[in-house]
N, C-alpha and C positions, 0 to 999 in steps of 0.2 A: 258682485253677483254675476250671472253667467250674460252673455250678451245679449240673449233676450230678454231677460228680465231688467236690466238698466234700461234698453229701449222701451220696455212699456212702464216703467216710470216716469223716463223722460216723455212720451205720448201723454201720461195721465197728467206731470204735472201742468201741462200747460194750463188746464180748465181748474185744475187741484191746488196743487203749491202757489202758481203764479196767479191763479183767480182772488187769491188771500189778499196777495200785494196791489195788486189792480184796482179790486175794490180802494183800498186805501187811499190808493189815490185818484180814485174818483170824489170820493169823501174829501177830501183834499179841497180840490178846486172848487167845490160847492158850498163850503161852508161861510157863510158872513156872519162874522160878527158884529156884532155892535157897540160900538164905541160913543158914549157921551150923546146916544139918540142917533150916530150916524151910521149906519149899515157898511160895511165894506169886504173888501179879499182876505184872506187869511195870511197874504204876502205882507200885506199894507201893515195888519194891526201888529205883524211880528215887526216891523220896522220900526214903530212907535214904542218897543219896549227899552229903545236908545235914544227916548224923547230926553231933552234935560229936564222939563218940569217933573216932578215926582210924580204928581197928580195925575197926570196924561198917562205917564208910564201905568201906572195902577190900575187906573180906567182901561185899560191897551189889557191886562193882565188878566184883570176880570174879565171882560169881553169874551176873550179866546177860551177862558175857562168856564163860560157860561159855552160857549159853543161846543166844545167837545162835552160837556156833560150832558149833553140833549143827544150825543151818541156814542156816549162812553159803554154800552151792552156792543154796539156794531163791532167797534175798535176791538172790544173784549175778545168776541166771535173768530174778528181774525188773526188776533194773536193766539186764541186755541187751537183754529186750523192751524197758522204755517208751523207753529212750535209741535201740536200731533203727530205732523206731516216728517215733522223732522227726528222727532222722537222713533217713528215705527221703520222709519229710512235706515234711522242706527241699529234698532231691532235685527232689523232682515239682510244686512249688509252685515254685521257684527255677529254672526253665527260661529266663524272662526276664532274671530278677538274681540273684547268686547271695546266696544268704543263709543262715543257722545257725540252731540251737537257741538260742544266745544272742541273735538277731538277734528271733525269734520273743518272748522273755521280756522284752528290752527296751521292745517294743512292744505287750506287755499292762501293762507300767510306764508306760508315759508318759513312757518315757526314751530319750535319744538314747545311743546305744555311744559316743559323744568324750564326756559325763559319764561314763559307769561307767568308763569307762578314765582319766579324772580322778581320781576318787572312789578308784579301786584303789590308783592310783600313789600319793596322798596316803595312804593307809592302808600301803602297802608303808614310805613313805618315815619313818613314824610308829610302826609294830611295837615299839620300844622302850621305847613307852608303855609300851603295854598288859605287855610282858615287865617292865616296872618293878614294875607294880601286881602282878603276881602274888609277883615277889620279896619287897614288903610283906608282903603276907599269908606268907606262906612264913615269912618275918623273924620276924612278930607269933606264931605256931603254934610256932614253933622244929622247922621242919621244915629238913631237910638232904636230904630226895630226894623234895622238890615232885611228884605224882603224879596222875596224871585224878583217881584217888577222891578229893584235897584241891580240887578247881578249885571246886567250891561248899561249901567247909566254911564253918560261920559264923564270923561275929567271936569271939574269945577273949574275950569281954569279962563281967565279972562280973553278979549276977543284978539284975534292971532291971523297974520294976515294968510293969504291963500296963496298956495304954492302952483304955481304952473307946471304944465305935464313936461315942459321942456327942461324946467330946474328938475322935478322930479326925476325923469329919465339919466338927467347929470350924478345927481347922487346918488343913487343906485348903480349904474354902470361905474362912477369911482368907487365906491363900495365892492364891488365883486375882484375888480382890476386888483385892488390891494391886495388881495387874498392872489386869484387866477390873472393876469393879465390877459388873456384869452375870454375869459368869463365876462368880464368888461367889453370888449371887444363884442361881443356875443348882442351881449344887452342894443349896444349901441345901432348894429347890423339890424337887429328886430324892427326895431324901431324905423328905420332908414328903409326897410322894404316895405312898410309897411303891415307887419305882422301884427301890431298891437290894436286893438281894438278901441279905442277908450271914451273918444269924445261922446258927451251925454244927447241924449237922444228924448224924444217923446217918447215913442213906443219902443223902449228896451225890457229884457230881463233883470231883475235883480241877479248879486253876486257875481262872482267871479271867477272863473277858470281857462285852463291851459287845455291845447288839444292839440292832436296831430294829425298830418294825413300821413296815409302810409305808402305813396310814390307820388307825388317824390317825398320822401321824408323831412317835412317842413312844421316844424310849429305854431302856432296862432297860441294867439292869448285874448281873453275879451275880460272888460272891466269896464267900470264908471269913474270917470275920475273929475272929479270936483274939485281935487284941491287941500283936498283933509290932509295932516300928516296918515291919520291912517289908511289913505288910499296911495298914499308911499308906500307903505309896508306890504299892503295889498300887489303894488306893482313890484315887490321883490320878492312877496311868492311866488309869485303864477310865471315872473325871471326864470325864478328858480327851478321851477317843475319842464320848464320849455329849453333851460340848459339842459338837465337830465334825460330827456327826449333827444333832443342835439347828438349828444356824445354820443347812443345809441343810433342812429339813422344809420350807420350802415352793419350793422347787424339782420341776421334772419328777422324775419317779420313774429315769429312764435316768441324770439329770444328779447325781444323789446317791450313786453307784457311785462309790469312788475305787478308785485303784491298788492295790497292794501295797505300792510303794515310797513314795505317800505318805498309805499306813493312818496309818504311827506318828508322824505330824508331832505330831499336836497331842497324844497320849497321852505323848512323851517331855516333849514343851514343858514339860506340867502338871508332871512329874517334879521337871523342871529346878526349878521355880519352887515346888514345896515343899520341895524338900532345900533352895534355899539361905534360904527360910524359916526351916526349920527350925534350919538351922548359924547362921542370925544371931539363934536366939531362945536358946540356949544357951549355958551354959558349961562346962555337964557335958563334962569328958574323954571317960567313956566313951563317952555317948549323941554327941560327934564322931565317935568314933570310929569306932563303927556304922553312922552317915551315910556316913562314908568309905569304908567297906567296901564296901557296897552301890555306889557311884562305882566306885572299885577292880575289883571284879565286872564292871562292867558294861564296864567299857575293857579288863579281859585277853579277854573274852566277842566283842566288836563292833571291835577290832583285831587279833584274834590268830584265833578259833575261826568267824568269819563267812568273813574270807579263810580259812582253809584249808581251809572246806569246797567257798568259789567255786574256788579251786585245783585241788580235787580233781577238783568235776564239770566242769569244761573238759576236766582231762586224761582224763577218762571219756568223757568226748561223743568226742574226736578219737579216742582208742583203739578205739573201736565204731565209725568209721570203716573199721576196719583188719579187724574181724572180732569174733569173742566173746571179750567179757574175764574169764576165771574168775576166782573166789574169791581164790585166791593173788597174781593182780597187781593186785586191788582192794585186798587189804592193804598191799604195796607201793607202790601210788601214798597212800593214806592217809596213811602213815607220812611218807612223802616229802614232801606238804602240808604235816603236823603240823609235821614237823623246818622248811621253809621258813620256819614262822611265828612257832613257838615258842622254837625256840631249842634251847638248854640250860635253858630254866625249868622242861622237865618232865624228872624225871629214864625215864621211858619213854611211850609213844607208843600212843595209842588204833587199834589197827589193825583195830580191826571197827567204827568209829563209824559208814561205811556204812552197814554192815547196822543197827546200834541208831537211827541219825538218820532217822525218817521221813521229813522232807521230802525226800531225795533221791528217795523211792519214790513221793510222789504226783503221779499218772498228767496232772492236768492242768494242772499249776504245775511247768515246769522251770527251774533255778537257785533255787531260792527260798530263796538265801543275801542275796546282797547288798542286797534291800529291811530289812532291820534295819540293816546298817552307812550305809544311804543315809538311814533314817530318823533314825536315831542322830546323826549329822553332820549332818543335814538342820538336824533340832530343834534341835542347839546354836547350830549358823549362825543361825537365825531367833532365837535366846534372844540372841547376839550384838548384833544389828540391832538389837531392841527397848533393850539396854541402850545405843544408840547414840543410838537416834531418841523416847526418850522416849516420852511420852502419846500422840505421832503414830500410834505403832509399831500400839495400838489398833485400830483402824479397818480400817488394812492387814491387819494380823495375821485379824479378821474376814473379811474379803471373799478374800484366799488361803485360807482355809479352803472356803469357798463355791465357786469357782472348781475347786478340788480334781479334781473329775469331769468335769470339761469342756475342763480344758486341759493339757499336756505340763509337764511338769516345769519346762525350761526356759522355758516362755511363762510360767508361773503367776509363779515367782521374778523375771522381766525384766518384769513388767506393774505389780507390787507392791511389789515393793523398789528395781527399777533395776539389779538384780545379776546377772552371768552367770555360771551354776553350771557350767558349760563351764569355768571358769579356773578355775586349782588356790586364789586369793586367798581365793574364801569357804570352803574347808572349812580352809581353814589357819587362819581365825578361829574355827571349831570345834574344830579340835583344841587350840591354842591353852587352852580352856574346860580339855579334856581335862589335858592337862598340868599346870594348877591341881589338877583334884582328882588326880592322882597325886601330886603335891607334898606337897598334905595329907594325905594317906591315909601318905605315907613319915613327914610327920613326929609326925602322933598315932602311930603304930608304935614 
């Protein structure tokens, strides 16, 4: 639009678009549930859905599902505002060509709509996976009616001694070394200035991430670490994301801005390259097994619960076309997602995840489903390449990181690799990756 007219959008939306989101998450903080007669935060009870007893998990599930349904019209309300808001945006912008809500998110990606429609179809054509890996787990649990509260339960596996941050930090930084000797180097430097955040505290945040300042250009990381293997794996993403940061620091400060879609390149990469660390330095049963789990998780997660949420918000975007969509046919299209992706692996169907899933509700990120399944796939593809092209892979691997903020998806992957992420060939090399660790994951089970 003309430069007035953008300006009094961006004016309106402050109280308009971003009043949507706001709400939310005032809604947010205010909600207790109640759990087994005990009242608590909505941080707390989502914590307890990685209870091991089942019971708890269940109890933790219902809770949160009795709370959002006491304001599943609220959540409704504002998911018709920000999706209206973004509906009538394309309207009045889209005079010349016509374009969508998804047209607009692609294009804060750095991504062309013939990948994400690539990218879908290889994941639709691929859902098996992911329904296999949760069948394991299912298997491993001796569970017969597989359920939301079990979808983060942990490994069954018996008790496993606790890893220190200082072995942790060892295997990770050899981890990176083997691949970058620099990358290692990198890890070890964090750590030594004090960059890492981690020791556990009374009054901390939950989860974990990577930041940066922008002069001097220095990284921080913040985490909990307890000792879990999964707070290893934890410490070689948020590595990971804080190398990617690194390599950039002396770039313009605009050219160091990456996408959404390719935030988790290098956070998953690091992943990849200590789990199969880790699986080639063992022979512990158990501690495979737990490797695998975490694999497992992470394909029923990024093939099964990514589409059906990009499922859902499609079919919400067009349906708000049509008029306002209440509470009741947001359960119903939910369910109807679920059921497309899932299967029969759940024996019942999350039908307020809407309302519990914030990222449908923030005001100025929509779809912000499919940049994990893109980075997910993205990372294995490039972990692929490297185990193709050897020592070379290096270098490359560097300079696409660099490039990152400056160039489209497709230009980054065809400049550095040679590869068009357009054709279904490279993410079927990723999924490929995938299918390995469901294989394993079935057969330590």
């Amino acid at each position: 639009l003309s430069l007035e007219g953008e300006q009094l959008i961006a004016g309106l939306s402050v109280d308009g678009l971003q009043g949507g989101g706001d709400l939310y998450g005032s809604l947010v903080g205010r909600l207790r549930p109640v759990v087994e007669g005990q009242p608590m935060g909505l941080a707390q009870a989502d914590n307890l859905l990685a209870h091991p007893q089942r019971s708890r998990r269940a109890a933790a599930w219902h809770a949160i599902q009795a709370a959002w349904e006491a304001e599943q019209e609220t959540v409704a309300a504002i998911l018709n505002a920000i999706n209206g808001w973004r509906n009538e945006l394309a309207r009045q912008r889209g005079k010349e060509r016509k374009w969508d809500a998804l047209d607009l998110s692609c294009h804060q990606g750095h991504l062309e709509r013939a990948t994400l429609e690539t990218l879908m179809t290889a994941a639709g054509e691929h859902k098996e996976l992911g329904r296999r890996a949760l069948r394991a787990m299912a298997c491993a649990q001796q569970i017969n009616d597989f359920a939301p509260w079990d979808l983060y339960a942990p490994a069954p596996v018996g008790a496993s001694s606790l890893i220190s941050f200082e072995q942790a930090l060892t295997l990770v930084a050899d981890a990176f070394a083997g691949f970058d000797p620099e990358m290692g180097a990198f890890a070890r430097m964090m750590a030594a200035n004090g960059w890492i955040d981690a020791a556990p505290s009374e009054q901390r945040r939950s989860g974990a991430y990577s930041t940066e300042y922008a002069e001097p250009p220095e990284p921080r990381v913040f985490l909990t670490f307890e000792g879990t293997l999964d707070n290893v794996i934890t410490l070689a993403h948020e590595l990971g994301h804080a190398w990617h940061s690194w390599l950039m620091r002396e770039l313009p400060l605009e050219q160091r801005d990456y996408p959404k879609t390719l935030a988790e390149t290098a956070s998953l990469f690091a992943e990849a390259l200590v789990r199969d660390a880790l699986l080639a330095a063992t022979d512990n049963m158990e501690q495979r097994r737990a490797i695998a789990w975490l694999d497992g998780e992470r394909a029923a997660s990024l093939l099964l619960d990514v589409p059906a949420r990009f499922t859902f918000e499609r079919a919400l975007v067009a349906a708000r076309e049509e008029g306002y969509v209440g509470a009741g046919q947001l359960r119903q299209m939910m369910k109807s997602a679920q059921q497309q992706w899932y299967g029969d692996t759940l024996s019942q169907y999350d039908e307020l995840f809407w309302a519990s899933k914030g990222h449908f509700s923030i005001a100025e990120l929509g779809f912000y489903n499919y940049p994990y399944l893109f980075g997910y796939l993205f990372s294995l593809g490039l972990y692929a390449q490297q185990a193709r092209a050897g020592r070379e892979f290096v270098h490359a691997y560097r300079e696409l990181l660099r490039d990152t903020g400056r160039m489209s998806a497709e230009e980054l992957v065809e400049k550095h690799l040679g590869v068009d992420i357009r054709e279904p060939a490279f993410w079927q090399e990723s999924l490929d990756y995938v299918e390995e660790a469901v294989a394993r994951l079935e057969r330590l089970v």
